[in-house]
C-alpha positions in Angstrom: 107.6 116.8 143.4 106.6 120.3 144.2 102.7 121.4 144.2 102.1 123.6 141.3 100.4 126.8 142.0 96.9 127.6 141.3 98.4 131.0 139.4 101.0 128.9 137.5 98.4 126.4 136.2 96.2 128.7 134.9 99.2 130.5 133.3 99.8 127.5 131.6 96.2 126.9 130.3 96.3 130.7 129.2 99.1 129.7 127.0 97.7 127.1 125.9 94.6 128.8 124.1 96.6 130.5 121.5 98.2 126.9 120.4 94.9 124.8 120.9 93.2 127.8 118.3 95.7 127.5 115.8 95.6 123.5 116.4 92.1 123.3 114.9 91.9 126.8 112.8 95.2 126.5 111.1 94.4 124.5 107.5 97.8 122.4 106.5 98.1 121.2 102.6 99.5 117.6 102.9 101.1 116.6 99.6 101.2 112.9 98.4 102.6 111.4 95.3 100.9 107.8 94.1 102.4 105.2 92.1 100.2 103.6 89.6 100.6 100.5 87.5 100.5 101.2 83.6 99.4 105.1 84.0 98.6 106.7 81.1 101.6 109.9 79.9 98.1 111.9 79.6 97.1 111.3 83.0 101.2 111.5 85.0 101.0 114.5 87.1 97.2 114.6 87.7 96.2 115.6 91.3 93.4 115.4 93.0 92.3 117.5 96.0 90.9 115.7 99.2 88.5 117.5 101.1 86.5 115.2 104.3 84.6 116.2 107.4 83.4 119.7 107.2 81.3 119.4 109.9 79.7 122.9 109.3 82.7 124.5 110.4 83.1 127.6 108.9 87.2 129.2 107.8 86.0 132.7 107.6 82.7 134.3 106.5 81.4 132.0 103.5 84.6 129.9 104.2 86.9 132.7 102.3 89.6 132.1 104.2 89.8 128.4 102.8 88.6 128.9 99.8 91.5 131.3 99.7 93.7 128.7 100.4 92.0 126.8 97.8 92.5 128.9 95.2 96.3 129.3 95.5 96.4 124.9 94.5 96.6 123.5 91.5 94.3 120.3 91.0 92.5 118.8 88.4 89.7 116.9 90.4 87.8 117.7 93.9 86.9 114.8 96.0 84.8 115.4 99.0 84.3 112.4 101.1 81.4 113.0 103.6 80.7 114.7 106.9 80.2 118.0 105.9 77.6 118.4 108.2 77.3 117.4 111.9 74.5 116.8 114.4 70.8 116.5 113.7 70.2 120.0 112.9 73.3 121.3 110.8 73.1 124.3 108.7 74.4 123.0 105.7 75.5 126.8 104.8 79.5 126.0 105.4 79.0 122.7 103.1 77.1 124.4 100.3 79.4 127.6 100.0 82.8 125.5 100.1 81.0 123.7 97.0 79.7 126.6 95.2 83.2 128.7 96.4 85.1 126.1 94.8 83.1 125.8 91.6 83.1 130.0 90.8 87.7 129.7 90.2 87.9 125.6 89.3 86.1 124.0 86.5 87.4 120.9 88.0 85.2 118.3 88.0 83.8 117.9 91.9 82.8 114.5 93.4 81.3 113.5 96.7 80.0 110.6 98.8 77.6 110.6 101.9 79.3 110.3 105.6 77.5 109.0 108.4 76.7 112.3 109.8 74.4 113.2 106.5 72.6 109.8 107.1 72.3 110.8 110.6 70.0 113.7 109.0 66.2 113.3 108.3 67.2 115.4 104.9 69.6 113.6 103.3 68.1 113.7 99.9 67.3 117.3 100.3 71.3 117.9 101.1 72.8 115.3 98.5 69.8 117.3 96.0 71.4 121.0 96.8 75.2 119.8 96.8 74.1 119.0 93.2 73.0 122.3 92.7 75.8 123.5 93.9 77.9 121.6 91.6 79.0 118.4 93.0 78.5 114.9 91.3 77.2 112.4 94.1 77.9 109.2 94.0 76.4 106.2 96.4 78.1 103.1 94.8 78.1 103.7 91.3 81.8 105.5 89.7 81.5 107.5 86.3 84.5 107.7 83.7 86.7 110.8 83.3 88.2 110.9 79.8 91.5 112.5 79.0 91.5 112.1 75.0 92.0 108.9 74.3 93.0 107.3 78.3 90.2 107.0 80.9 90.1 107.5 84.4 87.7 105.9 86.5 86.0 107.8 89.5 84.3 105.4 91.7 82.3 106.2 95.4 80.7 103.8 98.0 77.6 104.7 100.2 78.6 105.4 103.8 80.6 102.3 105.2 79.6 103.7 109.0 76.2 103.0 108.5 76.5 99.6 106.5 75.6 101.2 103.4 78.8 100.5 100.9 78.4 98.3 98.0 81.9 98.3 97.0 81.0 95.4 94.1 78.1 97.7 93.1 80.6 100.2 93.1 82.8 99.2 90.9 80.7 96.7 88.6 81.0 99.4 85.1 84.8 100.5 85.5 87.3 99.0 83.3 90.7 97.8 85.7 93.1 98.4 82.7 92.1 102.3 83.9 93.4 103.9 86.6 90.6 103.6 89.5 90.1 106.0 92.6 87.9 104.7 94.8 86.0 107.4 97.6 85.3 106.2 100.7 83.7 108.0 103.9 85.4 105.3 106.3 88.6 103.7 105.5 86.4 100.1 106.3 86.8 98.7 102.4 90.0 99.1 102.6 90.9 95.3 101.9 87.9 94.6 99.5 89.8 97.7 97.7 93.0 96.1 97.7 91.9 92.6 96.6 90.2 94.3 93.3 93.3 96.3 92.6 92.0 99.7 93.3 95.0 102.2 92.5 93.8 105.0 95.0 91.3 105.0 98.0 90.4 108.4 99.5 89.0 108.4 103.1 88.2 110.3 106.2 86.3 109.9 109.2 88.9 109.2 111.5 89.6 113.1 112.0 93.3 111.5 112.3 91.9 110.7 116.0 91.3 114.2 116.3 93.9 113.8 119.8 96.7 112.5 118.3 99.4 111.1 120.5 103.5 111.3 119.5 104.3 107.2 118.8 100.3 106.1 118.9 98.1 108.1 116.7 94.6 108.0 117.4 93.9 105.9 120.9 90.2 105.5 119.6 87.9 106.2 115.9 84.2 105.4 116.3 83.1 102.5 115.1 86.7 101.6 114.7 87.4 101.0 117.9 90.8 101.7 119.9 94.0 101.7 118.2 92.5 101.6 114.7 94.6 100.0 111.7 94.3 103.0 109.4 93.6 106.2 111.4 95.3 108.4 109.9 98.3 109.2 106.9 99.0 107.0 103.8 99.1 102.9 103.5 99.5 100.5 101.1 98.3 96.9 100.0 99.3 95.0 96.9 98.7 97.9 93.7 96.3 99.9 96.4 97.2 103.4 98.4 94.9 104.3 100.7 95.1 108.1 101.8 93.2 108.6 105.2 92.6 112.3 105.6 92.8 114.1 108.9 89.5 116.2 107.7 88.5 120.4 108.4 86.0 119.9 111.5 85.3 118.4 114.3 82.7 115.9 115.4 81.2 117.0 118.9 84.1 118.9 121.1 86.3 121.4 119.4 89.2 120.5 120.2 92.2 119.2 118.1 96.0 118.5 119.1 98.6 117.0 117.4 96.4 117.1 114.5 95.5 120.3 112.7 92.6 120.6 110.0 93.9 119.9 106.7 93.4 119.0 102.5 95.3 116.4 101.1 96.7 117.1 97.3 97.0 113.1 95.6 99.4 113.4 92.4 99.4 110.1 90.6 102.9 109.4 89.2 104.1 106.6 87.2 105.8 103.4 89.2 108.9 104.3 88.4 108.5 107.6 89.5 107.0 106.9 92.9 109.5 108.9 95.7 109.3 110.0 99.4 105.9 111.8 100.4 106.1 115.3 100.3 104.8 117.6 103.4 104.0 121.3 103.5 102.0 122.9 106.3 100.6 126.4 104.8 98.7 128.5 107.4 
């Protein structure tokens, strides 16, 4: 095989800049339809936009250029499910004014649960305290009911599983499993606890979708989920439970993403019988 030259490979690493800064800058909507056992008529056709691992990077001053994005969905609950921040000393500014962003066009109601990057912070309380402020309902294993006139949906969070903290039991001790139950997750880890109590929807992140995805494989390696993970990245299903692992915004240490670009996830829950293919659309 022929040597390639030193001006031909930098060609090609010049040419590659342009696609590696659209791979991470570029935000793709990914569209999913849920079937859920016994859904409420009040509640077919309610979606719910995923948002995961921030990571303090910023779309634009203030985030506009997201939240412009944003704005153009239609959703009628925000779920935001950890690493927003990175690193010991994050800024917390991107995190706070995608919150706030989101809260001055959606009256949606907005939900979050801690990652393992905010636990990796000596200010936790202070950040779970001012995402609050901002707007944003936290919960560390507890879930709070959403009522839709007479049906009831159940909104249910775990602590971060990274760091051992999820109480999934704890969790889900006050909801009522003849309602529709969405379960956030940082980490995809209760994944089987959530099947075996009939969760209809678990929302994670973490995996950053391996954050170097390879055609065939997926993610070679997830921290603390080891090479070749089980769920790293897309939708899966168990007995009544989806699980929707999100690909996330940010990136953890290097800023690089390939094969994967940043994205939000829009979950629809449909009735059983109405459950068809997943649905795709990449919007710059």
């Amino acid at each position: 095989m022929a040597a390639i030259s030193r001006r031909l490979f930098l060609l090609g690493g010049v040419s590659a800049f342009p696609y590696l800064y659209l791979e991470r800058s570029s935000v793709a909507v990914r569209r999913y339809r849920v079937p859920v056992r016994n859904l409420p008529e009040a509640l077919a056709g309610f979606t719910i936009l995923h948002l995961t691992d921030l990571h303090d990077k910023e779309f634009g001053e203030g985030g506009a250029a997201l939240l412009a994005l944003l704005r153009r969905l239609r959703f009628d609950l925000v779920a935001l499910t950890g690493d927003l921040v990175v690193g010991e000393r994050p800024s917390l500014k991107a995190a706070l004014d995608l919150v706030a962003g989101i809260r001055r066009f959606s009256n949606a109601p907005l939900y979050s649960v801690p990652g393992n990057h905010e636990y990796a912070l000596t200010r936790e309380g202070e950040f779970s305290e001012k995402l609050a402020r901002a707007g944003a309902r936290v919960l560390t294993n507890k879930a709070l009911p959403l009522q839709s006139g007479k049906d009831r949906l159940w909104v249910a969070g775990v602590d971060d599983p990274v760091t051992r903290r999820a109480r999934l039991d704890q969790a889900l001790a006050e909801t009522d499993a003849r309602s529709p139950r969405i379960l956030l997750s940082h980490a995809p880890h209760p994944f089987p606890e959530a099947a075996q109590q009939g969760v209809d929807l678990m929302l994670s992140g973490h995996t950053h979708g391996g954050q170097i995805r390879f055609p065939l494989i997926g993610a070679a390696y997830v921290p603390d989920m080891g090479f070749f993970p089980a769920w790293d990245y897309g939708l899966y299903s168990s007995g009544k439970t989806t699980l929707i692992v999100n690909g996330g915004l940010g990136e953890s240490w290097f800023p690089v993403r390939f094969n994967i670009r940043p994205e939000v996830v829009l979950a629809t829950l449909v009735p059983l019988r109405e459950a068809g293919p997943v649905a795709n659309y990449g919007v710059a």
